[in-house]
Each structure stands twice: as C-alpha cells, then as structure tokens.
C-alpha positions as CSV (number, residue, x, y, z in Angstrom):
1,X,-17.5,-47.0,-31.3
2,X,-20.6,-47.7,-29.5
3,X,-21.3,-50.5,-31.9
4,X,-18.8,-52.3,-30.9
5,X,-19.2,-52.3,-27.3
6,X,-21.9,-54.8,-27.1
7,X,-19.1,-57.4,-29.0
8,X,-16.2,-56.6,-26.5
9,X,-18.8,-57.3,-23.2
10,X,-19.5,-60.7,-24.9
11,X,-16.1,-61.2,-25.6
12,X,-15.5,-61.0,-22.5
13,X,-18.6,-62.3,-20.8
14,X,-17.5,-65.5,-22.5
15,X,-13.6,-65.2,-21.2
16,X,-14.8,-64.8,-17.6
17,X,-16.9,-67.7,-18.2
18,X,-14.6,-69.9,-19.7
19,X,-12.2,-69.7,-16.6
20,X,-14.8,-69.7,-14.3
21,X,-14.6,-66.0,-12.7
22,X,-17.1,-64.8,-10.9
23,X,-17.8,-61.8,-8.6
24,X,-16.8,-64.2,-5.4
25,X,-13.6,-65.7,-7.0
26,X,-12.4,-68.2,-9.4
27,X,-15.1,-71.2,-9.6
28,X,-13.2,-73.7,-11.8
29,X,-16.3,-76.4,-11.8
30,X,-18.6,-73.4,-13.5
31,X,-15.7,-73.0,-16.0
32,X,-16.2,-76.8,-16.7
33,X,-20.1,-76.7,-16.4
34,X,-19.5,-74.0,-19.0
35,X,-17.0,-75.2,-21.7
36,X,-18.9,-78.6,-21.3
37,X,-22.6,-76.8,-22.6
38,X,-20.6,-74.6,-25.5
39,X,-18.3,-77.6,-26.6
40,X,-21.7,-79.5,-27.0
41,X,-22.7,-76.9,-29.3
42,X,-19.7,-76.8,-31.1
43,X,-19.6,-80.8,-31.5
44,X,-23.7,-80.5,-32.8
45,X,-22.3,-78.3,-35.8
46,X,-19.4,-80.5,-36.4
47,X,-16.6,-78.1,-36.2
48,X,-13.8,-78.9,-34.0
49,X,-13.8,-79.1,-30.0
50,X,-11.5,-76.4,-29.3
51,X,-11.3,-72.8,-27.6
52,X,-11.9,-70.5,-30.8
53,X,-14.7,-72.6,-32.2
54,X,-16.0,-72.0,-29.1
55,X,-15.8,-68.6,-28.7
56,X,-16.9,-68.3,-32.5
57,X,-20.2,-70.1,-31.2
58,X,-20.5,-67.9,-28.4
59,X,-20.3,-64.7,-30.3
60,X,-22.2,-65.6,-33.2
61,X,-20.2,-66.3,-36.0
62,X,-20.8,-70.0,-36.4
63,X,-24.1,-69.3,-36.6
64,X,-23.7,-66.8,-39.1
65,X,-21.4,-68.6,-41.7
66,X,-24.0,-71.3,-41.9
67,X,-27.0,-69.4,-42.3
68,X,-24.6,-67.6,-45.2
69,X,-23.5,-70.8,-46.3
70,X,-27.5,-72.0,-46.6
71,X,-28.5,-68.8,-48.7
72,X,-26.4,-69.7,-51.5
C-alpha cells in the first residue's frame, strides 16, 4: 500500500495544478501557466494535446512507453 502512495500525491499534485488550487484559493492564470508548460511537453512527443496525455506525461508513463518502445 505504501507503494502506491507516492502515485496518488502526484495524481493529485497534478489535479490541484491543473485547476489552479493553491493553499490561498483557486488561481486560474497558474492553472493556465500550468497546462500551457505540460501541453508543450505533450505536443514535443507528438501525442495529442488533451487532458490524459497530459496527466500521462505528468506521471510518467509517456516517458515510459517510449523508452519501452526504444528497447525493442
């Protein structure tokens, strides 16, 4: 169970960030400063601009399917 923790605080680490929460409220241009930098990553590894691509990058798993992808 404690192996999974450090995935659920990312999770959501990356849902506070995406709609802009932080400890003094709801800061919607940091949500946009935010989705702006991951969709750039997203676009770079030409997958499409959307919400679970992003949150794929965030976590890891893009990453991780194309270093897979590059071992074979």
């Amino acid at each position: 169970m404690d192996d999974e923790r450090p995935f659920d605080d990312k999770a959501m680490q990356f849902e506070r960030l995406w709609e802009g929460y932080t400890p003094k409220g709801e800061n919607r241009s940091k949500a946009l400063k935010f989705r702006q930098y991951i969709l750039e990553h997203v676009r770079q590894m030409r997958r499409p601009l959307n919400r679970e691509n992003a949150r794929r990058y965030w976590m890891g798993e893009l990453q991780q399917e194309i270093a897979e992808r590059e071992n074979l």
